[in-house]
C-alpha positions in Angstrom: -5.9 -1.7 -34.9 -3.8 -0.6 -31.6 -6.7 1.0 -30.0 -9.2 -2.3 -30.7 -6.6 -5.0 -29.4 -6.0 -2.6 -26.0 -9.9 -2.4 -25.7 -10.3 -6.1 -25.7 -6.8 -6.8 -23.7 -7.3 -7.9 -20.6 -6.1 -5.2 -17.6 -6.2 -7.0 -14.8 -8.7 -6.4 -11.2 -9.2 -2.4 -11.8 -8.0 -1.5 -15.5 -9.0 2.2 -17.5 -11.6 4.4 -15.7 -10.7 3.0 -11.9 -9.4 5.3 -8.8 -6.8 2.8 -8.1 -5.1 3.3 -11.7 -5.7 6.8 -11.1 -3.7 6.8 -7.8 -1.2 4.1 -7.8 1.5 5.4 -10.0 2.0 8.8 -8.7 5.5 8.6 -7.1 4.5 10.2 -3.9 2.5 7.1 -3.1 6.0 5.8 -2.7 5.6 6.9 1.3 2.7 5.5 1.3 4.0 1.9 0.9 6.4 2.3 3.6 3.6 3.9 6.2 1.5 0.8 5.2 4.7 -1.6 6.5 4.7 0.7 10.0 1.0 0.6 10.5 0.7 -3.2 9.5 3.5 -3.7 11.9 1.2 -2.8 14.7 -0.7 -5.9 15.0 1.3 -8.3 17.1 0.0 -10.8 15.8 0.8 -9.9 12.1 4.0 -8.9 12.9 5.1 -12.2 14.6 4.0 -14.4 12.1 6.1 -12.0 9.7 9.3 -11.8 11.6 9.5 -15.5 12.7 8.8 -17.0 8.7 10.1 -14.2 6.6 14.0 -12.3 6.2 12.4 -8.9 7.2 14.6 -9.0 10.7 17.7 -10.1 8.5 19.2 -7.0 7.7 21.4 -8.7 4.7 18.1 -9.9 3.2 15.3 -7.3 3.7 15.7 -5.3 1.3 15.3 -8.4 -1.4 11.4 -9.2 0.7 10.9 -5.7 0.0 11.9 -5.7 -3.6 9.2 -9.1 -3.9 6.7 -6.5 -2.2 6.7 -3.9 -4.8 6.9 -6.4 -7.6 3.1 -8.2 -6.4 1.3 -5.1 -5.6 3.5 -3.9 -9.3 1.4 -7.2 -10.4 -1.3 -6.8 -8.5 -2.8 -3.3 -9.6 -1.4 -3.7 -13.2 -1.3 -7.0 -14.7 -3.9 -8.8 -16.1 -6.0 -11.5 -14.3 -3.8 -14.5 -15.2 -0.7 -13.0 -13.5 -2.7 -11.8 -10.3 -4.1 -15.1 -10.1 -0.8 -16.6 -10.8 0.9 -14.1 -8.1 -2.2 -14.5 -5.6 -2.1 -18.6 -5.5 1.9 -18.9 -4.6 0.7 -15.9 -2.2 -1.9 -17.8 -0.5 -0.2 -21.3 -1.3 3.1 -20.0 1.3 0.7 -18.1 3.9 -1.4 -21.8 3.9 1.9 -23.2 5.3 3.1 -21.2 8.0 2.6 -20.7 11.7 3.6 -18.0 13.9 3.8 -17.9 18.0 2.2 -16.0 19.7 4.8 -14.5 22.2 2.4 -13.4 25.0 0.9 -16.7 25.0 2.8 -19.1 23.4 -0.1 -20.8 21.1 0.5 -21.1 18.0 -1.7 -19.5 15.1 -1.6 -19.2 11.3 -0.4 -16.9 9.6 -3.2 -16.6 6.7 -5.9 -16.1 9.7 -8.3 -14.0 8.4 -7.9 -11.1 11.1 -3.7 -10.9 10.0 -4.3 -10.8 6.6 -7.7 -8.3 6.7 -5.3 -5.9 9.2 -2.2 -6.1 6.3 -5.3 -5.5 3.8 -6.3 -2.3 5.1 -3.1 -0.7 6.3 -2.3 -0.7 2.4 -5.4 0.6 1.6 -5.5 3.8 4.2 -1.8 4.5 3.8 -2.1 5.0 0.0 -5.1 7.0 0.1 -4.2 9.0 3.0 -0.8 10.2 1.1 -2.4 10.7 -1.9 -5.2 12.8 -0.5 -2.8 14.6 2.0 -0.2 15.4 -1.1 -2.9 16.5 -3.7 -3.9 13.7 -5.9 -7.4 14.9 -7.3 -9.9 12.6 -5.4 -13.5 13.4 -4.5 -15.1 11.7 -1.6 -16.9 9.6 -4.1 -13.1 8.6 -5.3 -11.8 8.0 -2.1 -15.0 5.8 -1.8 -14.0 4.1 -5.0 -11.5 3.4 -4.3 -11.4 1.5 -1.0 -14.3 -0.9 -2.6 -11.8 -1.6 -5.7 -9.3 -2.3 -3.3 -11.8 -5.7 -2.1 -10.8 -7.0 -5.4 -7.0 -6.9 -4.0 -8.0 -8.3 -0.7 -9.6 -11.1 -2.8 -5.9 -12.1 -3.8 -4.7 -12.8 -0.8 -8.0 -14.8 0.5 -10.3 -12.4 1.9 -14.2 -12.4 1.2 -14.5 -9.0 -0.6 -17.9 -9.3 1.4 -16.4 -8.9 5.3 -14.2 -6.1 3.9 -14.6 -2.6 4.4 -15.9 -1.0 1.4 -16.0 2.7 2.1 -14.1 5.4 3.8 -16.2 5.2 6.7 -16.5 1.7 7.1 -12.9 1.6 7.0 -12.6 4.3 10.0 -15.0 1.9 12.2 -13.1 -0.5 11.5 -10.1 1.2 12.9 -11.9 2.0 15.7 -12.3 -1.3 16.6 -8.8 -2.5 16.0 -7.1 0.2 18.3 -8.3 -2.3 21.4 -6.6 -5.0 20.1 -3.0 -3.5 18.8 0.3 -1.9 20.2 4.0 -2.0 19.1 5.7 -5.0 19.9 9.3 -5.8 20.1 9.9 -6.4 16.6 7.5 -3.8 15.7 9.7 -1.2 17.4 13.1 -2.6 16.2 11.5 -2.2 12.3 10.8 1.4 13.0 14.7 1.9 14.0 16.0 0.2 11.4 14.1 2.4 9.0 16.3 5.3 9.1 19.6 3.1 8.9 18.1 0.4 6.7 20.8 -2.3 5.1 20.7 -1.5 1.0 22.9 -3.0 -2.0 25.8 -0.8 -2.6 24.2 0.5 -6.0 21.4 2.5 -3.7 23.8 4.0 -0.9 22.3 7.4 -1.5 19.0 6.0 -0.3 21.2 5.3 3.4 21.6 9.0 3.7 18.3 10.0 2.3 16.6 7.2 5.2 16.6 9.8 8.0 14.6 12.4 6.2 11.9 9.9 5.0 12.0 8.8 7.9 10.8 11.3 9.7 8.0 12.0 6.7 6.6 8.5 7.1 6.1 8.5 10.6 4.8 11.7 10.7 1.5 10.6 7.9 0.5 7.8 10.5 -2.6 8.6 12.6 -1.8 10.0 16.0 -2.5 7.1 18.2 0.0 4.6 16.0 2.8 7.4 16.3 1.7 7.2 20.4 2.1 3.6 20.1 5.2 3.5 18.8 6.3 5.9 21.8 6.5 9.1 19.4 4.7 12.5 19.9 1.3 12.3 18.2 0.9 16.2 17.9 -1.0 18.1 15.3 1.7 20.1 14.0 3.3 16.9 12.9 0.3 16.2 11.0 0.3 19.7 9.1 3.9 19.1 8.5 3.6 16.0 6.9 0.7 17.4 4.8 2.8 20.3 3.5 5.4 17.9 2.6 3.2 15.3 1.0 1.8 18.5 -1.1 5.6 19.9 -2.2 6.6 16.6 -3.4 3.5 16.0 -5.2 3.9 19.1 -6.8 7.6 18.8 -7.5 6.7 15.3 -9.8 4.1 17.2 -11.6 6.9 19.0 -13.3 8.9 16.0 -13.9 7.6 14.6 -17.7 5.4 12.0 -17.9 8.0 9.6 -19.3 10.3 10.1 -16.6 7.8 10.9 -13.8 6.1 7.0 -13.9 6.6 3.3 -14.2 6.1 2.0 -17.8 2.7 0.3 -16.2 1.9 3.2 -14.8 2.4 5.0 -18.0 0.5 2.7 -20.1 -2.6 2.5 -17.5 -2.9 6.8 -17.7 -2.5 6.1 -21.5 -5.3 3.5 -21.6 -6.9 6.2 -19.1 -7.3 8.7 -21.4 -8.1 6.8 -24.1 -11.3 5.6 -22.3 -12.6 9.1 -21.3 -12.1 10.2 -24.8 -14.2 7.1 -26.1 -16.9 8.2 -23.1 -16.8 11.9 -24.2 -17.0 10.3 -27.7 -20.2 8.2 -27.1 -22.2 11.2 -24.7 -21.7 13.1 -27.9 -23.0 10.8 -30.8 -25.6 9.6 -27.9 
């Protein structure tokens, strides 16, 4: 009776057989999310329209955006299509509203323009499949494939046509290509990156203050060598094998960690559906 109701529940954009379930709860994608919020940063655009409507440059108050953060991409990759939709129209209902200034201009723009919210789009997409490849997580190039054209579904939420998004691993490097012309570290951009290894936390999670530095360092280190140049860092190669090596021991280290303390409770019921689903495949190729 438990198995039957879970085959007909409804789980969400991606649900039991995708990459993205696959991916998103390992707790090394954790670096991920914050190398997605320094990338992102690098569109001026993007990053003005953030700073000037949000509390990300309040230091009393960023830590409760972030907290929202977590909880819509928690809602996002897990829940089922009533709460994404639910979570995507108060989304795109507050974007529809606000402006930003541009501050080499002066005009004005909005912040839901399609190129802001594509660029936030795919900075969330490469950062998580960048760690996750770097650190270990099994992935062909067919799943890293995969997994990019699941993540159109996502970029659906937030108002993009699935159809003008990049929907493989290559199409998502041209379209970095393209971008670099366009993007450099402004102001703000460069004041975030500071306050990333002294960020402002409740008292409950002082130990993160100290641990800051050292994932610091880490995250900066996973971005691509021309955003660490932009951001005035050294974009050498070592950093890169550093970072992979890293990525790799943490990875590692979870994998020890049982599974009931190693994930979320989504994440543990989406590798539980997970497995249930390949065991109904194996199942069918059998009788078949």
């Amino acid at each position: 009776m438990h198995e039957a109701s879970e085959e007909r529940a409804d789980h969400g954009l991606f649900g039991p057989g995708s990459v993205t379930w696959h991916v998103m709860g390992e707790p090394v994608l954790i670096v991920g999310g914050i190398r997605a919020l320094l990338l992102q940063a690098l569109h001026p655009r993007t990053m003005w329209g953030t700073a000037q409507n949000s509390e990300l440059m309040d230091p009393s108050a960023a830590w409760s955006r972030l907290v929202r953060t977590v909880e819509f991409v928690r809602v996002r990759t897990y829940g089922t299509h009533e709460e994404v939709e639910r979570v995507g129209r108060r989304v795109r209902r507050l974007h529809s509203k606000l402006t930003g200034l541009d501050m080499r201009t002066g005009d004005t723009f909005p912040v839901d323009d399609p190129e802001n919210l594509l660029w936030v789009h795919m900075g969330e997409v490469d950062s998580y499949l960048d760690v996750a490849r770097r650190a270990g997580v099994p992935l062909t190039a067919r799943d890293a494939d995969a997994f990019v054209d699941e993540q159109r579904r996502a970029a659906a939420v937030v108002g993009l046509d699935p159809a003008d998004v990049p929907a493989t691993v290559a199409e998502m490097r041209d379209y970095y290509a393209g971008m670099r012309r366009q993007i450099w570290a402004c102001r703000e951009a460069r004041e975030g990156l500071r306050r990333m290894f002294s960020p402002a936390v409740p008292r409950p999670l002082l130990p993160l203050k100290i641990a800051a530095p050292g994932i610091g360092v880490l995250v900066v280190s996973t971005l691509p060598r021309w955003a660490r140049r932009m951001y005035g860092l050294p974009g050498l190669p070592t950093s890169d094998l550093a970072a992979t090596v890293t990525l790799k021991g943490l990875y590692r280290t979870t994998q020890v960690v049982p599974e009931r303390f190693r994930y979320s409770p989504d994440a543990r019921r989406a590798r539980r559906l997970t497995r249930e689903h390949e065991t109904g495949l194996a199942t069918w190729s059998i009788a078949s």
